[in-house]
C-alpha positions as a Markdown table, in Angstrom:
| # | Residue | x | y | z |
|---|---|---|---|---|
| 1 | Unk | 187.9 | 172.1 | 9.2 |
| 2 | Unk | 189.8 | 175.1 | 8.3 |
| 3 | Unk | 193.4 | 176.4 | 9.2 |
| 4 | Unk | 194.4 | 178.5 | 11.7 |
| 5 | Unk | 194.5 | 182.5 | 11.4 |
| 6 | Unk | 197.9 | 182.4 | 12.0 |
| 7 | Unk | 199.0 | 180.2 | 8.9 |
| 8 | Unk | 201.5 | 182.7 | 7.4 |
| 9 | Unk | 203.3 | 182.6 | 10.7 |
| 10 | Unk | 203.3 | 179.3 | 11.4 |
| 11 | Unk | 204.5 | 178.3 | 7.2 |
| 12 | Unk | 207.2 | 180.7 | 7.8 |
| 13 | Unk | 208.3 | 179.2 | 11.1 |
| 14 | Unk | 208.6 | 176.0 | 9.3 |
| 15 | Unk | 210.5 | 177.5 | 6.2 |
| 16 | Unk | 212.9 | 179.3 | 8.5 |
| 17 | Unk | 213.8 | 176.1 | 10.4 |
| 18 | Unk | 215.5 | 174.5 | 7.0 |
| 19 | Unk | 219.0 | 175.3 | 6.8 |
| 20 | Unk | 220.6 | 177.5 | 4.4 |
| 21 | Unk | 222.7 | 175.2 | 3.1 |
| 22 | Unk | 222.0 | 171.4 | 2.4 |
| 23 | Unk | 225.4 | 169.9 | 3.6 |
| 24 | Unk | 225.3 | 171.0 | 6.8 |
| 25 | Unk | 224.0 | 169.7 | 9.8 |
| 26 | Unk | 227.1 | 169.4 | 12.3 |
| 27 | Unk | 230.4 | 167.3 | 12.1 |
| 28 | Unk | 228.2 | 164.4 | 12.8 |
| 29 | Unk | 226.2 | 164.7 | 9.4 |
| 30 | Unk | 228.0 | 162.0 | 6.6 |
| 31 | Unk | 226.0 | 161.3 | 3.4 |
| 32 | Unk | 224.3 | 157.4 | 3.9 |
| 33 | Unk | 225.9 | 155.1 | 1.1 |
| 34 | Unk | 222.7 | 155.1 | -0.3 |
| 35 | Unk | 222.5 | 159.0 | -0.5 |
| 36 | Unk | 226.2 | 159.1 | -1.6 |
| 37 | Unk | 225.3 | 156.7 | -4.5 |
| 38 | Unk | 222.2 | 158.6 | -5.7 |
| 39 | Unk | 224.3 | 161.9 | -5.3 |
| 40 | Unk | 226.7 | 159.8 | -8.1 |
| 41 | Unk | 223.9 | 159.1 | -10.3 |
| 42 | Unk | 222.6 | 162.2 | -10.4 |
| 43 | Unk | 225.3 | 163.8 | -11.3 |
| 44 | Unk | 226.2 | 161.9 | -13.6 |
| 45 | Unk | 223.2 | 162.0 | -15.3 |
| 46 | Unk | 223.1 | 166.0 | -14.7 |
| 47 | Unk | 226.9 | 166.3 | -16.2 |
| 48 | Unk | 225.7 | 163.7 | -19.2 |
| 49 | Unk | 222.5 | 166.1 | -19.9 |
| 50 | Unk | 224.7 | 169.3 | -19.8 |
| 51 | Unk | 227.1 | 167.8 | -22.6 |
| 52 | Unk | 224.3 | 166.9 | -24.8 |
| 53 | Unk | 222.5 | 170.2 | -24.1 |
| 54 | Unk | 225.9 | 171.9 | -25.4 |
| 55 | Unk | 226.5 | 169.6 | -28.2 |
| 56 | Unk | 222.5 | 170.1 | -29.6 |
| 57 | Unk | 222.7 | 173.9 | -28.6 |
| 58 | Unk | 225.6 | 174.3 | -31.4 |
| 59 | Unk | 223.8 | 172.2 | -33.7 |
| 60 | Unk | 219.9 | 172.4 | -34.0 |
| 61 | Unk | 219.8 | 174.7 | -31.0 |
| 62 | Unk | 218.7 | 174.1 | -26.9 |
| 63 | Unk | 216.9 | 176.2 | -24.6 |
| 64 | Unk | 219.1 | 177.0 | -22.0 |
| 65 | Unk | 215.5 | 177.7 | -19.8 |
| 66 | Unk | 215.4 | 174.1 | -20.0 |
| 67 | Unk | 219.2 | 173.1 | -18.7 |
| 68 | Unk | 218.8 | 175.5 | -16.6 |
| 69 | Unk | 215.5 | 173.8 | -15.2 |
| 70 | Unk | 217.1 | 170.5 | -14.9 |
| 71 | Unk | 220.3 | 171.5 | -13.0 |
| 72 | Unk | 218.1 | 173.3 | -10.7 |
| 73 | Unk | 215.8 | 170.1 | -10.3 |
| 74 | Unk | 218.9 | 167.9 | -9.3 |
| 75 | Unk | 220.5 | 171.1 | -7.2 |
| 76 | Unk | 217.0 | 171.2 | -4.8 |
| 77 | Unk | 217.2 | 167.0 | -5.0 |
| 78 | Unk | 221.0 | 167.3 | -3.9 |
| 79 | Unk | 219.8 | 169.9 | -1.2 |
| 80 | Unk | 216.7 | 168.1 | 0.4 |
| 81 | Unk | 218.2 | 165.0 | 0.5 |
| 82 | Unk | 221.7 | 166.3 | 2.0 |
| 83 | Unk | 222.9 | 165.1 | 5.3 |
| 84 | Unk | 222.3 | 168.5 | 7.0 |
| 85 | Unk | 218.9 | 168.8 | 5.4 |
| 86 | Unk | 217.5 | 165.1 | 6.2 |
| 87 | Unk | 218.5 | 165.2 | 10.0 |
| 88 | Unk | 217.1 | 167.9 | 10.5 |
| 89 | Unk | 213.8 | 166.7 | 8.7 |
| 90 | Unk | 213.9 | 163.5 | 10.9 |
| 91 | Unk | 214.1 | 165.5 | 13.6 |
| 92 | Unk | 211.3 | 168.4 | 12.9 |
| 93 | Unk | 208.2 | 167.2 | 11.1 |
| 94 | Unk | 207.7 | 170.6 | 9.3 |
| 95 | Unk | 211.2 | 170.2 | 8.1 |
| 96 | Unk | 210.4 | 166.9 | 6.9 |
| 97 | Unk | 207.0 | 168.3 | 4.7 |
| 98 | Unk | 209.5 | 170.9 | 3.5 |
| 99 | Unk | 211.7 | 168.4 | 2.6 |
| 100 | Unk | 208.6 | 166.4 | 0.9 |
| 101 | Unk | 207.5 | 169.3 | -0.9 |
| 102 | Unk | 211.1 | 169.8 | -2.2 |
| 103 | Unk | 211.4 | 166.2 | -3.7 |
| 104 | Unk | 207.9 | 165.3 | -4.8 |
| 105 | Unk | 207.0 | 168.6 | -6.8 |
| 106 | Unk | 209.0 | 171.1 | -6.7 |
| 107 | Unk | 212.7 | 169.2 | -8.1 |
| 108 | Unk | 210.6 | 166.7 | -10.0 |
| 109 | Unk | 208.5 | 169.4 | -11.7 |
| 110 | Unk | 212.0 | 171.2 | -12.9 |
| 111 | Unk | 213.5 | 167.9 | -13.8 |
| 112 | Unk | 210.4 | 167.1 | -16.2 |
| 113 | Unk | 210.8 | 170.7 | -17.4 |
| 114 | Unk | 214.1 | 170.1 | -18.6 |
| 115 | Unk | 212.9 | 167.6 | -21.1 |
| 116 | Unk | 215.4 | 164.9 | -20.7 |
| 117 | Unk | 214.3 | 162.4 | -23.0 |
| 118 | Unk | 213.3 | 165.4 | -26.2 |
| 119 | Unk | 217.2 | 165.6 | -25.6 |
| 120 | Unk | 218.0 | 162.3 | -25.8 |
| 121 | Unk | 216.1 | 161.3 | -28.7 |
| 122 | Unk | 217.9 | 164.6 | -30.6 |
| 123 | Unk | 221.1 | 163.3 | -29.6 |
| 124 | Unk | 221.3 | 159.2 | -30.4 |
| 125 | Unk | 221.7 | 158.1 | -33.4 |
| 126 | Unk | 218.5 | 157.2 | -35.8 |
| 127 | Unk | 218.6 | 153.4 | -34.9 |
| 128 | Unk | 219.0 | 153.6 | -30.7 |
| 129 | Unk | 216.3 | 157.0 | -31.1 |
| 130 | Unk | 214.1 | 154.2 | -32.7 |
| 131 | Unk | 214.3 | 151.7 | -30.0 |
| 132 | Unk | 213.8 | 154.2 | -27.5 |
| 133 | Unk | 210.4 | 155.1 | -29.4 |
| 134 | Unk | 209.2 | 151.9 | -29.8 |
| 135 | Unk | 210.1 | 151.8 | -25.4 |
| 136 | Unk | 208.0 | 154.7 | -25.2 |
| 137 | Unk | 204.8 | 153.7 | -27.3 |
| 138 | Unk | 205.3 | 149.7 | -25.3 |
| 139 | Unk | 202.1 | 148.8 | -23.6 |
| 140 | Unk | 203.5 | 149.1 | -20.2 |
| 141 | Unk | 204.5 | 152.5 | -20.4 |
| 142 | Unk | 201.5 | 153.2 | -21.9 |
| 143 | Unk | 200.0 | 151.5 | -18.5 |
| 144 | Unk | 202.4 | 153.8 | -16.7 |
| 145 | Unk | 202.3 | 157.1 | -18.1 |
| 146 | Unk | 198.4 | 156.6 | -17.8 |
| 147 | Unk | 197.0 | 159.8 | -15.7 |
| 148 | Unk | 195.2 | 157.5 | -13.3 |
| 149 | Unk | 198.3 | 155.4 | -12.6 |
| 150 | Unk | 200.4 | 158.8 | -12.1 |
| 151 | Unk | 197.5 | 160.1 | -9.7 |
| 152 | Unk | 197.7 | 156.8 | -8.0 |
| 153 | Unk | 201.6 | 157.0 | -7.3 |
| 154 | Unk | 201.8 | 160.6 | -6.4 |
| 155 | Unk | 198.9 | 160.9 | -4.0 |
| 156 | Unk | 197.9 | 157.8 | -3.4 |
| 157 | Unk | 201.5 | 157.3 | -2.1 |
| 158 | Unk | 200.8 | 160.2 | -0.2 |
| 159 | Unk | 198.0 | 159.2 | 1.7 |
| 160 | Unk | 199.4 | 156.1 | 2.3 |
| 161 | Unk | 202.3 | 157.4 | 3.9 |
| 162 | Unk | 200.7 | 159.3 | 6.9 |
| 163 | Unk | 197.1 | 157.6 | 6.8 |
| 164 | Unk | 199.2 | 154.2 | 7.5 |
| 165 | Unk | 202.1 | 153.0 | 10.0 |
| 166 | Unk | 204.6 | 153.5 | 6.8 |
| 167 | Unk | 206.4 | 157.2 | 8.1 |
| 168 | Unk | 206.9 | 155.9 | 11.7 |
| 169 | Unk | 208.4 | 152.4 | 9.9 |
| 170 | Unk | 210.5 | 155.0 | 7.8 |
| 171 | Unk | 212.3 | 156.5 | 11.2 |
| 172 | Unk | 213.1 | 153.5 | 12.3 |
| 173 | Unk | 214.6 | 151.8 | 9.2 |
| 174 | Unk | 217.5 | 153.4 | 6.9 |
| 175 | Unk | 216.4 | 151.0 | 4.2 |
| 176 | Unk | 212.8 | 151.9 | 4.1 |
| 177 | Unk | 213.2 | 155.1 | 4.3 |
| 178 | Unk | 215.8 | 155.9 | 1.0 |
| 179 | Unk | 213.4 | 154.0 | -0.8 |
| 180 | Unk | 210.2 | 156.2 | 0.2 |
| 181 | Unk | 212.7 | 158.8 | -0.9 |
| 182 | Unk | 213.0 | 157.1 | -4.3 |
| 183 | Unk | 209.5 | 156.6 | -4.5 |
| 184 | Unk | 208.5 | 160.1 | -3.9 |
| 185 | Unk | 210.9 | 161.4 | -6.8 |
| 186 | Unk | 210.1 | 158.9 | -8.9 |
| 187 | Unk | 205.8 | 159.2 | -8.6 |
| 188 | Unk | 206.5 | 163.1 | -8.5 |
| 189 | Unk | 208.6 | 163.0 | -11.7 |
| 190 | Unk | 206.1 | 160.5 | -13.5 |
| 191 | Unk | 203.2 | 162.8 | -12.8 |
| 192 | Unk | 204.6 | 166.0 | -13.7 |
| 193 | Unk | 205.6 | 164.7 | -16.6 |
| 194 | Unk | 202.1 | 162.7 | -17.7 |
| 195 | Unk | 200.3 | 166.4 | -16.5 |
| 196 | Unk | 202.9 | 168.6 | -18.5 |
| 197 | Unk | 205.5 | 167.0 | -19.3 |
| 198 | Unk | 207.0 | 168.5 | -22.6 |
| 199 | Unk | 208.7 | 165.2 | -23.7 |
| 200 | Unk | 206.6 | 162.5 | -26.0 |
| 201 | Unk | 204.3 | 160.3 | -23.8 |
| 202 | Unk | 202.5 | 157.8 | -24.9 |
| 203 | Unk | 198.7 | 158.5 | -25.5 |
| 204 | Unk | 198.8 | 161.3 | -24.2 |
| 205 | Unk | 195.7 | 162.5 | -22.2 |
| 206 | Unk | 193.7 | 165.2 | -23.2 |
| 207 | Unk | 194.3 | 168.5 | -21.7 |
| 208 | Unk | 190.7 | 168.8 | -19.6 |
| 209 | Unk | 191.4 | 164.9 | -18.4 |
| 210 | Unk | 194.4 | 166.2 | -17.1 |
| 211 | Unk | 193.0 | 169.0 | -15.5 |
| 212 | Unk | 190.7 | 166.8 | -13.9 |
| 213 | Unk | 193.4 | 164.8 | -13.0 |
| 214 | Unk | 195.4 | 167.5 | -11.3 |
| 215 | Unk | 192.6 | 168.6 | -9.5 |
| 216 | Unk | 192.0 | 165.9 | -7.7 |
| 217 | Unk | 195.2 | 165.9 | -6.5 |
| 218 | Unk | 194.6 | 169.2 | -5.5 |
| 219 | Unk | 191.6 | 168.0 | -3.2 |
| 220 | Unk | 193.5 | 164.5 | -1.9 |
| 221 | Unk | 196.9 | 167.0 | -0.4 |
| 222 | Unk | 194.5 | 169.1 | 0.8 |
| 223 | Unk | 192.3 | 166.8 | 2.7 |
| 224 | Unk | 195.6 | 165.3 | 3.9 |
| 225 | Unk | 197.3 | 168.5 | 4.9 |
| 226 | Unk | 193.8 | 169.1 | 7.1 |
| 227 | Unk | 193.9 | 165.7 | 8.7 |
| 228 | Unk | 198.0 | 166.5 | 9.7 |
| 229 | Unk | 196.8 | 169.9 | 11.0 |
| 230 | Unk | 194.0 | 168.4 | 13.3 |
| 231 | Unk | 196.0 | 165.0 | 14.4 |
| 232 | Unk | 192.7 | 162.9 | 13.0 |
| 233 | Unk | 193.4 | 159.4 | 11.3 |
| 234 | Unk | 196.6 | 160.0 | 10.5 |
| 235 | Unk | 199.1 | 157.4 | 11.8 |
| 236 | Unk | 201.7 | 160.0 | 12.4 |
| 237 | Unk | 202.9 | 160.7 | 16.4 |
| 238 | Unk | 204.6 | 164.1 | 16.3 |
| 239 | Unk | 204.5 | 167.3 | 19.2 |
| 240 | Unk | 201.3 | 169.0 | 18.1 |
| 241 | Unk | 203.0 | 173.1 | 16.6 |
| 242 | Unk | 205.1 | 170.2 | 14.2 |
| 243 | Unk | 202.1 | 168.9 | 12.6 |
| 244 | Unk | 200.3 | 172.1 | 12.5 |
| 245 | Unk | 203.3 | 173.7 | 10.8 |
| 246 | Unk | 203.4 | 170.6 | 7.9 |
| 247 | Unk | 199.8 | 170.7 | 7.8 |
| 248 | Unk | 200.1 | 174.2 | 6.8 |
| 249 | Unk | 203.1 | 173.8 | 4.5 |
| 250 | Unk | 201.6 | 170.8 | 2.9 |
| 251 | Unk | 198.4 | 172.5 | 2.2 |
| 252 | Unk | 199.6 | 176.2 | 1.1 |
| 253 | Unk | 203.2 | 174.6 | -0.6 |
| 254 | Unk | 201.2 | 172.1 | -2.2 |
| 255 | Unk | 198.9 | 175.0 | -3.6 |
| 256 | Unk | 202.0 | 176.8 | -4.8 |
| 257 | Unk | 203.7 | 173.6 | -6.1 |
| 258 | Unk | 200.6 | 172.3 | -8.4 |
| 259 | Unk | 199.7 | 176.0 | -9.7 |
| 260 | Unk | 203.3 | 176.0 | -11.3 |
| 261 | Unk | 202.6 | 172.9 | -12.6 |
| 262 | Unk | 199.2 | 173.8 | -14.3 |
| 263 | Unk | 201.1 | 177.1 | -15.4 |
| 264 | Unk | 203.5 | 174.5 | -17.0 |
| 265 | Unk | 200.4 | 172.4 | -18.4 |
| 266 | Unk | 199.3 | 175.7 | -20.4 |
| 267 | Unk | 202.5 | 176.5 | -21.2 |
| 268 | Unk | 203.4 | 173.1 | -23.4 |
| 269 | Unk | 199.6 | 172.7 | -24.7 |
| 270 | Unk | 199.7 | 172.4 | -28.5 |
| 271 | Unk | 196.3 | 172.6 | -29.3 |
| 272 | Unk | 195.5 | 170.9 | -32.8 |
| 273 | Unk | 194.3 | 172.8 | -35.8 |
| 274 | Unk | 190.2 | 172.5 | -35.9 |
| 275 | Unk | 189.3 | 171.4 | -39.8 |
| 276 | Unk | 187.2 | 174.0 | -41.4 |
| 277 | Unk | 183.6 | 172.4 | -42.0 |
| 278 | Unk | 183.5 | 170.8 | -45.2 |
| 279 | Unk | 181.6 | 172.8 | -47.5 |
| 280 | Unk | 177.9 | 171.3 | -48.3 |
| 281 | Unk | 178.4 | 170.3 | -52.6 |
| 282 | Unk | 175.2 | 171.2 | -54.3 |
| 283 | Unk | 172.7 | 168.4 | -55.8 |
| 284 | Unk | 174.0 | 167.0 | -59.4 |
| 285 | Unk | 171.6 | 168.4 | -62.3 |
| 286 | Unk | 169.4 | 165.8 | -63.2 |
| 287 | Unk | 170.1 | 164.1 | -66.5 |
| 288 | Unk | 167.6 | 164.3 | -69.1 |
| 289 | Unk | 167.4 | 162.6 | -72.4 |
């Protein structure tokens, strides 16, 4: 099952159809107090991460690359999941896969980038940095931070959300459908970070399982994004050009999204220093009398 020759046309179509600018949408568009309360947190915690990032830059020094990657993360989050933005999404399936490629892997791959938590260990003192290692190396975020359990989240969650009634549940309830918004940020952050993630992760995975890992994400959006474009077995009801046009995002995004993200992958691998062979110690002399 292959795309149609006119995929360029019909990605760009979709692309064109998100606004230029997240807040609008009409007089009509208010922010849900759901969205207005996770537009507080994440400020907050962007604000809280741009005051450590200064303190630590005059100290021990910061990459700006990576403040600048996290206040880009929680701009595209604050822009997908505007007012403006999310009509429009409910209204126009392709808007809604741009929206999904926006807050499941592009934001959460910048986020991760910005290595948070690196920050925050730098920044406590010795005894709460502790406590937030021992949290980290605690068997159930060893469970979680597992690549399995990442791949599970992220496109498993995926496939459950079109292969089953969940997205037609999500247009009719406000409720369901913030937290399928949480959800996807939350399972796009935790894989991004288990695949490339620059902060300290709990045994972590070698780089070729990861690999593996990633690439069979690759293979499940892919086989997703195909069933959209054809309308087979997916349990999503939309005019036909609308599911063509997120198939095609989905599939050609989704390329784009999980290239940067193996780029990223190379990027922080520290591969360890091989031992030199030890040297093979000739016999002992026999002893004679």
């Amino acid at each position: 099952m292959t795309a149609a020759p006119a995929t360029p046309v019909a990605v760009a179509e979709a692309l064109a159809r998100v606004p230029a600018h997240g807040a609008a949408g009409g007089p009509g568009a208010v922010w849900s107090p759901v969205s207005l309360l996770s537009l507080v947190l994440l400020g907050l915690v962007t604000l809280g991460y741009l005051v450590l990032a200064a303190r630590e830059s005059r100290r021990r020094g910061w990459s700006p690359w990576r403040a600048a990657l996290l206040t880009a993360g929680a701009a595209l989050l604050v822009w997908a999941l505007s007012p403006g933005f999310d009509a429009l999404a409910d209204a126009d399936f392709g808007v809604h896969m741009a929206q999904h490629l926006l807050v499941a892997m592009l934001a959460p791959l910048a986020l991760v980038l910005g290595a948070p938590v690196t920050l925050l260990l730098r920044a406590l003192p010795r005894r709460r940095a502790r406590l937030l290692g021992r949290v980290l190396r605690s068997h159930p975020m060893h469970l979680l931070a597992h690549p399995v359990t990442a791949l599970l989240l992220s496109a498993g969650g995926l496939a459950g959300l079109y292969l089953t009634p969940l997205y037609a549940a999500t247009t009719t309830s406000e409720p369901l459908h913030a937290l399928v918004h949480v959800h996807l940020v939350a399972s796009g952050y935790l894989f991004a970070w288990v695949v490339a993630g620059p902060d300290p992760a709990p045994g972590r995975a070698p780089v070729r399982t990861r690999l593996v890992v990633l690439g069979i994400a690759v293979a499940v959006h892919a086989v997703v994004a195909q069933l959209l474009f054809a309308g087979l077995l997916v349990q999503v009801h939309e005019p036909v050009a609308e599911m063509q046009a997120a198939g095609n995002l989905m599939y050609f995004g989704g390329d784009v999204a999980e290239l940067l993200l193996a780029v990223a992958l190379l990027l922080t691998w520290k591969p360890g220093r091989r031992r030199p062979p030890a040297r093979a110690q000739a016999p002992a002399a026999p002893v004679t009398g």
